[in-house]
C-alpha positions in Angstrom: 45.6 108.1 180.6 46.3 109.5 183.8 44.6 113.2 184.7 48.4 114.3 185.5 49.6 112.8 182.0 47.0 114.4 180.1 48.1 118.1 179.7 51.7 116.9 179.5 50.8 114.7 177.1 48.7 117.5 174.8 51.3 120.2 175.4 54.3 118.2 173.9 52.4 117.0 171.5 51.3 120.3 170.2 55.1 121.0 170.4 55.9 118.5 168.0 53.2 118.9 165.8 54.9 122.1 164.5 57.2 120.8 161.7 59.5 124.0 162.4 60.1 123.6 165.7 60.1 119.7 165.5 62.8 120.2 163.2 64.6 122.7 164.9 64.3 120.3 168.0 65.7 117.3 165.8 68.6 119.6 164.2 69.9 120.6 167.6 69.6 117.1 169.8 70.2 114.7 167.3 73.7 113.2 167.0 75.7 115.5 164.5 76.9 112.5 162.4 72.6 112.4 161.7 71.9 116.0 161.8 74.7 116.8 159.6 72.6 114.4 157.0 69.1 115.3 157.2 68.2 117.3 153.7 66.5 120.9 154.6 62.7 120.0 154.6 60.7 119.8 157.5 60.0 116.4 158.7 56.8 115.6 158.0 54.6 114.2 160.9 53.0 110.2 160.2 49.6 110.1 161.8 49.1 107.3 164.6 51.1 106.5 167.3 53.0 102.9 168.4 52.9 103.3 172.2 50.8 100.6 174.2 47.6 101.0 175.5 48.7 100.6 178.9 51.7 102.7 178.8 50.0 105.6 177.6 50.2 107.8 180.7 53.6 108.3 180.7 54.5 107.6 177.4 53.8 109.4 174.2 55.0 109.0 171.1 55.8 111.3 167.3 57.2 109.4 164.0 58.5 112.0 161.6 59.5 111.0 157.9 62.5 112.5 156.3 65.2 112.2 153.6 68.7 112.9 154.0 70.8 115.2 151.4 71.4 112.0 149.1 67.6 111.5 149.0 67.1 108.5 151.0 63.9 107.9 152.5 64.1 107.8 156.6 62.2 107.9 160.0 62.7 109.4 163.2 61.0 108.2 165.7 60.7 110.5 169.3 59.5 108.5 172.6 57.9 111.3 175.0 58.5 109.8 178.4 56.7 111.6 181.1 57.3 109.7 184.4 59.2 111.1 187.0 61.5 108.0 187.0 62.0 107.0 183.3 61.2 103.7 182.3 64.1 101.0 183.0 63.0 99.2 180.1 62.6 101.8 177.8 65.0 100.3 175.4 62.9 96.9 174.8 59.7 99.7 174.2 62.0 101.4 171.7 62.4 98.4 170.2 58.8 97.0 169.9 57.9 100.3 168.0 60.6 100.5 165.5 59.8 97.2 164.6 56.6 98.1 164.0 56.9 101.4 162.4 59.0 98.9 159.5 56.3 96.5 159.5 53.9 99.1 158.6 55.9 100.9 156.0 56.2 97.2 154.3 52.8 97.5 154.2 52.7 100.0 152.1 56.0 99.2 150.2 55.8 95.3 149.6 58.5 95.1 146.2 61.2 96.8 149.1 64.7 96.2 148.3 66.5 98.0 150.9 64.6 98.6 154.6 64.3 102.5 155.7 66.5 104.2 158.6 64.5 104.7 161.5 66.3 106.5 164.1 64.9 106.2 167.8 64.7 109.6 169.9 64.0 109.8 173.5 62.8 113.5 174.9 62.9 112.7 179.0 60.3 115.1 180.7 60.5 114.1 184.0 61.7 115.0 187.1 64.9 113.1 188.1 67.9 112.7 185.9 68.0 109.9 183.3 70.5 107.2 184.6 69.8 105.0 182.1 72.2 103.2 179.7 70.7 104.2 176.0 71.5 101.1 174.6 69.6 98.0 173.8 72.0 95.6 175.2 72.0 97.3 178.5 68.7 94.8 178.9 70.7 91.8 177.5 72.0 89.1 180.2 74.6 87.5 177.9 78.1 86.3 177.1 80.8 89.0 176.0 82.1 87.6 173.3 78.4 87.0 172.3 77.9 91.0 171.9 78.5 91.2 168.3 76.1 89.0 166.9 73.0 90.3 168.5 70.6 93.0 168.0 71.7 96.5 169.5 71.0 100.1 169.1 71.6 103.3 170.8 69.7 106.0 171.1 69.8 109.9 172.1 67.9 111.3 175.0 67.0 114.5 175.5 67.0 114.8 179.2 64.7 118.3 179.4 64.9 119.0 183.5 68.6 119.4 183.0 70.2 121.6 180.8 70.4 124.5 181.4 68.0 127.4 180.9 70.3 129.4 178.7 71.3 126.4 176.6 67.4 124.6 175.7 67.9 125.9 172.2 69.2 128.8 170.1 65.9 129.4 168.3 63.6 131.5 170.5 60.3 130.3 169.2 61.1 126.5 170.4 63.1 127.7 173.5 59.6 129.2 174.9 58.2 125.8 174.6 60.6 124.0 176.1 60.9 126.4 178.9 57.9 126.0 180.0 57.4 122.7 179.3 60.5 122.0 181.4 59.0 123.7 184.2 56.3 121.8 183.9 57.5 118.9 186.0 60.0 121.4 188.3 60.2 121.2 192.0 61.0 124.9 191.6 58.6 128.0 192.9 56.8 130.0 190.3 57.9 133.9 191.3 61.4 132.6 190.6 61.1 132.0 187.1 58.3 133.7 186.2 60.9 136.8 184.5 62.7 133.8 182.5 59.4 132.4 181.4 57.1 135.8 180.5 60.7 136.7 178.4 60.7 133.5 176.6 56.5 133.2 175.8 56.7 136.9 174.8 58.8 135.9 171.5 55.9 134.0 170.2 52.7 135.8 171.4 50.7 134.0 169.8 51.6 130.8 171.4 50.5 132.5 174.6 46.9 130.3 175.3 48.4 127.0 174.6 51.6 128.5 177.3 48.3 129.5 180.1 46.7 126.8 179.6 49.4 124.1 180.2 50.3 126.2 182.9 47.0 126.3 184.8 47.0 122.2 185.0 50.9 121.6 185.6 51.4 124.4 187.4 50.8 124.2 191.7 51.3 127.8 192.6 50.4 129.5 189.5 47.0 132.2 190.6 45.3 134.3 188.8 47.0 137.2 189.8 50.0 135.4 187.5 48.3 134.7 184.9 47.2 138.3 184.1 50.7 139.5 184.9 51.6 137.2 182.1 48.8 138.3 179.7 49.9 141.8 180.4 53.6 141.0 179.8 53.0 139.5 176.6 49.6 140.1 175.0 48.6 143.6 177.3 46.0 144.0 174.4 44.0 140.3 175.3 44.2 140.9 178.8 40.3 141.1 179.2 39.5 138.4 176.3 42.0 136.0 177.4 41.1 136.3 181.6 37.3 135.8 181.0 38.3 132.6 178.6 40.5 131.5 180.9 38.2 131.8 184.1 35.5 130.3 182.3 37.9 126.9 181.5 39.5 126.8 185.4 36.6 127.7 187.6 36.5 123.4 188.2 40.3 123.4 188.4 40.4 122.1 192.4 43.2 125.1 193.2 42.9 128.2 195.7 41.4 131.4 194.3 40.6 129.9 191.1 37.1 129.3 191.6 37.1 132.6 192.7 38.5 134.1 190.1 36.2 132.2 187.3 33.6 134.0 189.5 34.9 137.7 189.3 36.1 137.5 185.8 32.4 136.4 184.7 31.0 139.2 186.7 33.8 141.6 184.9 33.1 140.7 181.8 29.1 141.2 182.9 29.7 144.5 184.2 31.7 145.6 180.6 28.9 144.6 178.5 26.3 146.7 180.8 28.6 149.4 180.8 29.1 149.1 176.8 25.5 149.2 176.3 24.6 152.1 178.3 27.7 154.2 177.0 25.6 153.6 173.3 22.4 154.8 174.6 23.8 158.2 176.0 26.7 158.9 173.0 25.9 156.9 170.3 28.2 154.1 168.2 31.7 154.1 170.6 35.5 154.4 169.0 37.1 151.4 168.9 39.6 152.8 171.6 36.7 153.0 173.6 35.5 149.4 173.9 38.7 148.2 173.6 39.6 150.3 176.9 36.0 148.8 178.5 36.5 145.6 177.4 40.3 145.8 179.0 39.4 147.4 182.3 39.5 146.3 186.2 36.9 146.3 188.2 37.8 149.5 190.3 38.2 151.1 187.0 34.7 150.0 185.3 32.8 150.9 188.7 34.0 154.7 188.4 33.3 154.9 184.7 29.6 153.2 185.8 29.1 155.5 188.3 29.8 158.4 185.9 27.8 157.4 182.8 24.2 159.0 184.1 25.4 162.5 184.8 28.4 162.7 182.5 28.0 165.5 179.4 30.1 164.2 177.0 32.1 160.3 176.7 35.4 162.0 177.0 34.5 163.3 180.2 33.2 159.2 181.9 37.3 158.4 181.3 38.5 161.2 182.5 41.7 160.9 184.7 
């Protein structure tokens, strides 16, 4: 798989790992005739994946089992296509897989009577807008009147790049993953989205690393300066944890400043720790608030509060404003 693939590749996969936001997904993109239908569980996620080897670096892959409000067993199947033009012959891929996702559920149901529904689902990440027919017989050189007596199948796509913003879902802990996985693959400079984006990832906080990191591979303009303006806009707490993690995972990424920032994050988080250890040997075991506000600190901050520790008489008077 290709290095570009990759981190699109693990970020919508982590997406649709989630059975809440997988489902939510599903609910809201899937035909309503098959929404309408599905019984309230959560799909449940079918380990493996039917994609060909060579096609794995723009294509990914998710089969989800379900059962519908009568209780009938059924699949659906989602086809991640990450290219930035989608593949013309996606329908004939579609149609490889579902066969196989029913050859390996007769596996494992051999006295079958009646086969299972598996319903295809393509969600389009890339760039340009999907102009392509979503139906099997698009790829079908044949007579009219022919049209009825051979296979066909349609199937939904979920063209990401172009809906709108405001309309990527209603549920705001899946519309932070899909904005900035929609961004992802955007021609579109960082400062003008980054309000839209540090709203959305702040309604689920603690999606925040997987959000960074995605954004630190996919993203081309993205410094370090943005990064910690999006800790501090939705984790302000993390800010020092999260910028020494971070610096210690990009300091190979082949972007401007970011080398330099692995560098001056390490030598923060060096500086803390000395400052930490000396602050104990003058005035004893710290407060909490304390460390918390070392461990938080800037550099300008952490150089005044070293230069004060030796002469200092009392902690309260190192912070002082």
């Amino acid at each position: 798989m290709s290095d570009i693939a990759q981190p699109h590749d693990r970020f919508l996969k982590t997406l649709l790992s989630d059975p809440n936001r997988s489902g939510t997904l599903l609910r809201e993109r899937l035909p309503k005739e098959i929404a309408e239908c599905l019984s309230d569980d959560p799909p449940q996620l079918v380990d493996g994946t039917f994609v060909d080897e060579e096609l794995r670096s723009h294509l990914t892959d998710r089969l989800f089992a379900v059962k519908t409000i009568r209780e009938k067993p059924a699949f659906l199947y989602v086809l991640i296509e990450h290219k930035s033009q989608p593949e013309k012959r996606i329908a004939w891929q579609l149609a490889k897989y579902l066969i196989e996702v029913l050859k390996q559920w007769e596996r494992e149901n051999l006295d079958w009577k009646l086969l299972p529904a598996v319903v295809p689902f393509v969600f389009y990440h890339g760039s340009s807008e999907w102009q392509i027919p979503n139906e099997f017989q698009a790829l079908i050189e044949t007579e009219v009147g022919w049209k009825p007596f051979l296979l066909n199948f349609q199937f939904p796509v979920f063209d990401l790049g172009h809906i709108d913003d405001r309309e990527l879902s209603r549920h705001p802990r899946l519309k932070a993953w899909l904005m900035v996985a929609k961004y992802g693959t955007r021609d579109v400079a960082y400062a003008e989205i980054k309000g839209q984006l540090i709203k959305s990832m702040a309604e689920v906080p603690e999606d925040l690393p997987a959000f960074l990191r995605y954004m630190i591979e996919t993203f081309d303009d993205v410094s370090s300066d943005d990064l910690r303006e999006v800790i501090r806009g939705v984790k302000p707490e993390e800010e020092m944890e999260m910028m020494s993690q971070f610096a210690k995972e990009v300091v190979n990424q082949e972007k401007p400043g970011w080398i330099q920032m692995g560098r001056q994050e390490g030598r923060q988080e060096g500086e803390a720790a000395l400052l930490l250890r000396q602050l104990q040997r003058r005035f004893g075991t710290l407060p909490e608030e304390i460390q918390n506000k070392v461990e938080s600190a800037d550099q300008i901050a952490l150089e005044t509060w070293g230069d004060r520790v030796l002469d200092a008489p009392s902690l309260e008077d190192v912070f002082k404003v």
